[in-house]
KEKE-3310 file (N, C-alpha, C; in steps of 0.2 Angstrom, whole numbers, plus 5000, padded with zeros to 4 digits):
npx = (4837:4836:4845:4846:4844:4856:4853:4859:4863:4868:4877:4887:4891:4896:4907:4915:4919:4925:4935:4942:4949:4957:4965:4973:4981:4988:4996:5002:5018:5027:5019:5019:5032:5038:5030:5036:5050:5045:5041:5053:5063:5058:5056:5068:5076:5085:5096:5110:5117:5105:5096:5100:5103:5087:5087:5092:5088:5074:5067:5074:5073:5055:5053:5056:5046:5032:5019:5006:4991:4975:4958:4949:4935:4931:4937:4947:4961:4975:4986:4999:5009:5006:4992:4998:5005:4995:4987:4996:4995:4996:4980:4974:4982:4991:5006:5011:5012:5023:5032:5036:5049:5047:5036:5027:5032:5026:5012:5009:5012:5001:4991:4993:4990:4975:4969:4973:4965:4954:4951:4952:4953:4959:4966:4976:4986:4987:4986:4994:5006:5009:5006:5002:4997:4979:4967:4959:4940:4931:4940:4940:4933:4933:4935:4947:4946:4935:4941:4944:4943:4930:4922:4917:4925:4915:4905:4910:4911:4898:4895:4892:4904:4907:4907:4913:4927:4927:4929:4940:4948:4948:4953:4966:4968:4969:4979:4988:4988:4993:5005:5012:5011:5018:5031:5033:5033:5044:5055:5055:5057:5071:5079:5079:5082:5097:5101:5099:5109:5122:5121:5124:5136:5144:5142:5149:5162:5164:5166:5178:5187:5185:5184:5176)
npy = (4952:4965:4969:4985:4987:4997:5012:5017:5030:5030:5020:5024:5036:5028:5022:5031:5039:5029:5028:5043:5040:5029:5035:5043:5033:5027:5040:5041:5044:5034:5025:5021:5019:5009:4998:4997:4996:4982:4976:4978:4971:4959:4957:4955:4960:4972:4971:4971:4983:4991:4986:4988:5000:5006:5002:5009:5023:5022:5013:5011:5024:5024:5015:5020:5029:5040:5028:5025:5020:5020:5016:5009:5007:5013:5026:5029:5031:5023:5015:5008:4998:4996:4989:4981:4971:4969:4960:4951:4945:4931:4920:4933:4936:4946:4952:4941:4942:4941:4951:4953:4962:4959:4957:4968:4975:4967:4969:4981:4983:4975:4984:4994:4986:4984:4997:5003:4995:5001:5016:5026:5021:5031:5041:5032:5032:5047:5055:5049:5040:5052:5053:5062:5059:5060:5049:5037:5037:5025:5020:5032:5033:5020:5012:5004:4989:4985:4978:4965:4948:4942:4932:4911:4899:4890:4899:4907:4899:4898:4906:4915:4914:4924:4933:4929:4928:4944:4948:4941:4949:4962:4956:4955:4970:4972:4965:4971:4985:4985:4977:4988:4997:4996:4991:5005:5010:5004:5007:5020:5022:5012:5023:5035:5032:5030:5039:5048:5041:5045:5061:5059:5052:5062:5072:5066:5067:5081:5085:5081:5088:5102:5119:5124)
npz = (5066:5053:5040:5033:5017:5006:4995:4980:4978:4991:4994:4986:4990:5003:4997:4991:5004:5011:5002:5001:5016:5012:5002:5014:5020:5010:5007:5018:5024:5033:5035:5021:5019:5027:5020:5009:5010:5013:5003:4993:4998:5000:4983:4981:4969:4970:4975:4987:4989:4986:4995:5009:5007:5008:5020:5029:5026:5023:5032:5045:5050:5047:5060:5067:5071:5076:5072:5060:5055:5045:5049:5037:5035:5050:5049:5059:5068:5069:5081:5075:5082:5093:5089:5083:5093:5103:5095:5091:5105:5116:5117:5122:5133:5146:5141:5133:5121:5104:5094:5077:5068:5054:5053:5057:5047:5036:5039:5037:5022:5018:5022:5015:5003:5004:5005:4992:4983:4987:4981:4965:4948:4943:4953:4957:4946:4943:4955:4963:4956:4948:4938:4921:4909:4900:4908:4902:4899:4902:4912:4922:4932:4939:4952:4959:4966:4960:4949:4950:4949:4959:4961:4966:4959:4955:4953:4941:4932:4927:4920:4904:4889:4885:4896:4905:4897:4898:4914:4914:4908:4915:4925:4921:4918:4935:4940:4932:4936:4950:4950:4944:4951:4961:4957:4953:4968:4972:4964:4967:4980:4983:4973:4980:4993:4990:4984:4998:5003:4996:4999:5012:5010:5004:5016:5026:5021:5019:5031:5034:5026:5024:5029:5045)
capx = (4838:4836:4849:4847:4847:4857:4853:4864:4868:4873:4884:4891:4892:4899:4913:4919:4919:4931:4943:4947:4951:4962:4971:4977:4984:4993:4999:5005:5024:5030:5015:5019:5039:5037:5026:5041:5054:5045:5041:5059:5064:5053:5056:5077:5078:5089:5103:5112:5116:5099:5091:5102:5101:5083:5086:5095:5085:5067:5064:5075:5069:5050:5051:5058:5042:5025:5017:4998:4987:4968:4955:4945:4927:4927:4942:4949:4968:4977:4995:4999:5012:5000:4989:5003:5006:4989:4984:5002:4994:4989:4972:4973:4985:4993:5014:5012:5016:5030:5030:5043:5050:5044:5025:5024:5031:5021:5005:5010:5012:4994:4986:4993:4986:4967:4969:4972:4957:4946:4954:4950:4960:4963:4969:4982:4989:4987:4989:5000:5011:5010:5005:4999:4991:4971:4963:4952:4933:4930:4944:4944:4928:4932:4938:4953:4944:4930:4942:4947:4939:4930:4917:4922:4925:4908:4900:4913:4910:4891:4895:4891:4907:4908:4906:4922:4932:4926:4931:4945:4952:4948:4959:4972:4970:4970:4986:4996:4989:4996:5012:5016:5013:5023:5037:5034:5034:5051:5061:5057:5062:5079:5082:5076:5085:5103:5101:5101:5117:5123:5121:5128:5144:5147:5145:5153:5170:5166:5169:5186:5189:5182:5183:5168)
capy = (4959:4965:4973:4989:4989:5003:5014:5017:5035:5029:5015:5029:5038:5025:5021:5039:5038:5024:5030:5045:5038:5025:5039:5046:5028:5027:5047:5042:5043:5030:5015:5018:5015:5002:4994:4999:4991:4973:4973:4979:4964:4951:4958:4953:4963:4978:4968:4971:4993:4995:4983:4993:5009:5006:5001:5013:5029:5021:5007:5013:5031:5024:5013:5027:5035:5036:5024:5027:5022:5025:5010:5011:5008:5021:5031:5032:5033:5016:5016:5000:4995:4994:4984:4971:4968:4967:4953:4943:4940:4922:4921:4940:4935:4953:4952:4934:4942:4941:4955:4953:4967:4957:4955:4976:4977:4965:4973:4991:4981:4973:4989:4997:4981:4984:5003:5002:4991:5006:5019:5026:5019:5038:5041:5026:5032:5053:5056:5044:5042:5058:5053:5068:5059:5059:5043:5033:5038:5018:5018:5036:5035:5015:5008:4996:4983:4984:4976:4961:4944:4940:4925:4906:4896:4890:4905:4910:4892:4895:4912:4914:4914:4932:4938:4926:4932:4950:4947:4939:4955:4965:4953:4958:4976:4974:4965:4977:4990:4984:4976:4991:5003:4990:4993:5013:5012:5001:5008:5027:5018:5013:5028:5039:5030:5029:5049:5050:5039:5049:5067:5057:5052:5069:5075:5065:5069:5087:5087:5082:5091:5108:5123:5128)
capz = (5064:5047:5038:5029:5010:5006:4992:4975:4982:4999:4992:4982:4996:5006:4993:4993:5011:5011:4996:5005:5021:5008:5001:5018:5021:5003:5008:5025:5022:5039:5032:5015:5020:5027:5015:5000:5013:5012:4994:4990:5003:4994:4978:4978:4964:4970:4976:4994:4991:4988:5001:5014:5008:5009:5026:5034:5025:5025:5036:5053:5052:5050:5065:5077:5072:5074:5066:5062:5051:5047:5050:5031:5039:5054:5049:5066:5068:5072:5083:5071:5086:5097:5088:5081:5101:5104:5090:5094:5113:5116:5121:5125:5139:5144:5140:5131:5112:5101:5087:5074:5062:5046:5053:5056:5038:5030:5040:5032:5015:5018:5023:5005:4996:5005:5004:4986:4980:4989:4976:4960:4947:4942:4961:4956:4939:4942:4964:4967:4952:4946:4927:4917:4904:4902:4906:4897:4903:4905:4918:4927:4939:4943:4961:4958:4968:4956:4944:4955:4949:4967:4960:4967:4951:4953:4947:4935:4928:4925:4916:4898:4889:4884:4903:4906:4896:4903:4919:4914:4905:4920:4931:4920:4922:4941:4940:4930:4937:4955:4947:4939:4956:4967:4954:4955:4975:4974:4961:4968:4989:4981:4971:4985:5001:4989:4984:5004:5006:4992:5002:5017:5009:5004:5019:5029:5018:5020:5038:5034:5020:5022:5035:5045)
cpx = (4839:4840:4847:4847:4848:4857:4859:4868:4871:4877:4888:4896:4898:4908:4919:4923:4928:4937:4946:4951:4957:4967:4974:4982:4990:4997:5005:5014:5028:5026:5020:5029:5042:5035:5032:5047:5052:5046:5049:5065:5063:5054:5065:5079:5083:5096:5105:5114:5109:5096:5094:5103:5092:5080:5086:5092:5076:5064:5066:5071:5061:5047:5051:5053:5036:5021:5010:4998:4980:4964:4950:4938:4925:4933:4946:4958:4969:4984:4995:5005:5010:4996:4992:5004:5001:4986:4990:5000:4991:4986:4972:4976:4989:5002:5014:5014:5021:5028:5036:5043:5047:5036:5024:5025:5027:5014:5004:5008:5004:4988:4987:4989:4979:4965:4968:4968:4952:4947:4954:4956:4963:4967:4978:4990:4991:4990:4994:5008:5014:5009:5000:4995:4983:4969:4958:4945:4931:4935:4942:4940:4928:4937:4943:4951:4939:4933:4945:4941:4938:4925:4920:4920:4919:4905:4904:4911:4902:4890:4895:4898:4910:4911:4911:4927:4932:4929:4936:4951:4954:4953:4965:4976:4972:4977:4991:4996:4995:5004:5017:5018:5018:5031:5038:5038:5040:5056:5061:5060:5070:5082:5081:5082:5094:5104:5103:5107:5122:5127:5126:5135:5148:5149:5148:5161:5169:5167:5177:5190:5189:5182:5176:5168)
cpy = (4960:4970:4979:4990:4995:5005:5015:5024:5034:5024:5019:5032:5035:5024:5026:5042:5037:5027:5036:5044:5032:5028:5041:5040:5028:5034:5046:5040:5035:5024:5015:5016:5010:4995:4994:4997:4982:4972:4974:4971:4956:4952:4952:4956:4970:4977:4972:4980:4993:4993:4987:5000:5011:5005:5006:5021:5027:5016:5011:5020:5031:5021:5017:5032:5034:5034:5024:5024:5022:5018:5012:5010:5014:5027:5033:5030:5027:5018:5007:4995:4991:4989:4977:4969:4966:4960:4949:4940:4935:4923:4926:4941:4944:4949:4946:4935:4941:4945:4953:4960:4966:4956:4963:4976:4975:4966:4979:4988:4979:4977:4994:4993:4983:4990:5005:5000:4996:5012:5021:5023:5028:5041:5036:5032:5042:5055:5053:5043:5047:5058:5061:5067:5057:5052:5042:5033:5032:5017:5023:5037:5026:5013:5001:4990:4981:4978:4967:4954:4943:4937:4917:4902:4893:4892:4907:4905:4894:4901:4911:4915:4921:4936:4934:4928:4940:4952:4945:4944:4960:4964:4954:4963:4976:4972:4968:4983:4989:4983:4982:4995:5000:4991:5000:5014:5009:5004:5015:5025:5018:5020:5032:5038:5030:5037:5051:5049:5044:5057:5065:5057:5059:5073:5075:5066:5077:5089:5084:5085:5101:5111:5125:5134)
cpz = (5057:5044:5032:5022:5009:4998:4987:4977:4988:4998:4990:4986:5002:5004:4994:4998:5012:5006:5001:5011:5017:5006:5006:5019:5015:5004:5015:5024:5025:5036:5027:5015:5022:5023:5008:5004:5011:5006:4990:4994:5000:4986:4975:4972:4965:4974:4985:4994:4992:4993:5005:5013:5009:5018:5031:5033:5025:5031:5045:5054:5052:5055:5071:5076:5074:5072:5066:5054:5052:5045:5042:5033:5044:5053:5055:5066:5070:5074:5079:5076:5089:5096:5086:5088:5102:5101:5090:5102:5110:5120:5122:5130:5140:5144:5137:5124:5110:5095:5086:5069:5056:5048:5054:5047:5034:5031:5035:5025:5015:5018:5017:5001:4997:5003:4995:4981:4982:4983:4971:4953:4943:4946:4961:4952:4942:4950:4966:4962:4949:4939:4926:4913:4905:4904:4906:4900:4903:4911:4923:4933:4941:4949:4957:4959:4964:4949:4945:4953:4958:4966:4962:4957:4951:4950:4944:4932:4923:4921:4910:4895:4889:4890:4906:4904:4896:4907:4919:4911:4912:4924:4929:4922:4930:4945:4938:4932:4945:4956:4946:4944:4960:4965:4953:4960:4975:4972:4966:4978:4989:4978:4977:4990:4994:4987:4991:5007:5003:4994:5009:5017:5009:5011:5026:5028:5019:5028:5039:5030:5019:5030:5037:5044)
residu = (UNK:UNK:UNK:UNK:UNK:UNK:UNK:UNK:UNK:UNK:UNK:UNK:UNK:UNK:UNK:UNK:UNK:UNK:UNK:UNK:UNK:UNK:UNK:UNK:UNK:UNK:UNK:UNK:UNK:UNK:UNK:UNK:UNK:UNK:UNK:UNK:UNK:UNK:UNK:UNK:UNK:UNK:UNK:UNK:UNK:UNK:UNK:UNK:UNK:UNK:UNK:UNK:UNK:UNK:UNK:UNK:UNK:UNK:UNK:UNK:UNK:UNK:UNK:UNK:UNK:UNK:UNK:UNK:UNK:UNK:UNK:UNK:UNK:UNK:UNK:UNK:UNK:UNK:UNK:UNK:UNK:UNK:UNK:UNK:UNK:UNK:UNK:UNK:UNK:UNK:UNK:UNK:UNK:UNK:UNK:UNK:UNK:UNK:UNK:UNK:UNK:UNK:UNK:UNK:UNK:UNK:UNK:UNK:UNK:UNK:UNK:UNK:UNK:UNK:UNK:UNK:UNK:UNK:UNK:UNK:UNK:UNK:UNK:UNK:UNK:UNK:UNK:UNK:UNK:UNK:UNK:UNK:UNK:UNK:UNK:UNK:UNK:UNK:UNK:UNK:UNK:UNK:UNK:UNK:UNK:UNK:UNK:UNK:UNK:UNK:UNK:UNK:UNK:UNK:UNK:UNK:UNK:UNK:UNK:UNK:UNK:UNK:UNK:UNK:UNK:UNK:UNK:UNK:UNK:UNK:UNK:UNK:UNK:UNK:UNK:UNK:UNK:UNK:UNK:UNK:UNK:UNK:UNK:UNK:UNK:UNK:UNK:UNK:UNK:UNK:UNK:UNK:UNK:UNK:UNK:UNK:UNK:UNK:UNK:UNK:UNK:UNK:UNK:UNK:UNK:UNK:UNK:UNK:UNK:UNK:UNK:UNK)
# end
């Protein structure tokens, strides 16, 4: 069977496709809090308030939810419970799985990593972050994954020096830009989930304190 070459507008095309179906993912409040639970988890950097304020304000309230996301090829909706039950059966046995809480979150986290390589790095920096400032017209129309060495050391080997160090810069960009968001998506999860405890304390004391 012969496959298709697809033209430079239908790659275009296809690309486009995929990013918006990536932005819904990176938008979906319930992945992405879960996904900002593991990393805060794996991170140890916010000490045992934040990790449990993260808990009790992001993690519990996006399990007792809906949990969806959206497949980046056909766009169609995924129940991600559903599917972690389904891909822990042995053999496809019915009732033989075992899901655990840290395999949903670290799916959620995986489907942020994949979703974000489809992406513009404009999308990154302006949509999601919220940055204001211009960027650089060699960054604003590039896909994040675009920036991702993906050669085996073979072929990087047989590269002329220049095109090594090239792509060697690149692999920079593509880690700080992820770095940098990983550390947006965490600090605002803590800040966020301790603002809720926060509202909580308060008003837990005004029901002893205060007339209705």
């Amino acid at each position: 069977m012969t496959t298709k070459t697809l033209t430079p507008k239908e790659i275009e095309e296809m690309k486009e496709r995929i990013r918006i179906i990536a932005l819904k993912n990176l938008k979906a409040e319930n992945l992405m809090n879960l996904a900002s639970a593991f990393l805060v988890e794996e991170s140890g950097q916010y000490g045992e308030g934040g990790g449990s304020a993260v808990e009790n304000f992001k993690y519990f309230p996006s399990f007792n939810s809906n949990l969806k996301n959206y497949d980046l090829k056909s766009g169609e909706e995924n129940d991600l419970f559903r599917e972690s039950i389904l891909n822990s059966r042995q053999g496809k046995k019915r009732y033989s799985g075992n899901v655990s809480e840290y395999g949903i979150m670290q799916s959620c986290a995986s489907i942020m990593q994949e979703s974000l390589d489809k992406i513009k790095v404009s999308d990154l920096y302006s949509g999601l972050m919220g940055g204001s400032g211009k960027v650089k017209s060699e960054y604003k129309n590039i896909y994040i994954g675009e920036l991702k060495h993906q050669l085996s050391q073979e072929e990087f080997g047989k590269l002329p020096e220049n095109k090594q160090k090239a792509i060697v810069e690149k692999q920079k960009i593509y880690e700080n830009l992820l770095g940098t968001y990983q550390t947006y998506l965490t600090d605002k999860a803590v800040s966020d989930s301790l603002g809720e405890r926060k509202k909580a304390t308060i008003k837990s004391l005004e029901k002893i304190l205060t007339e209705d």
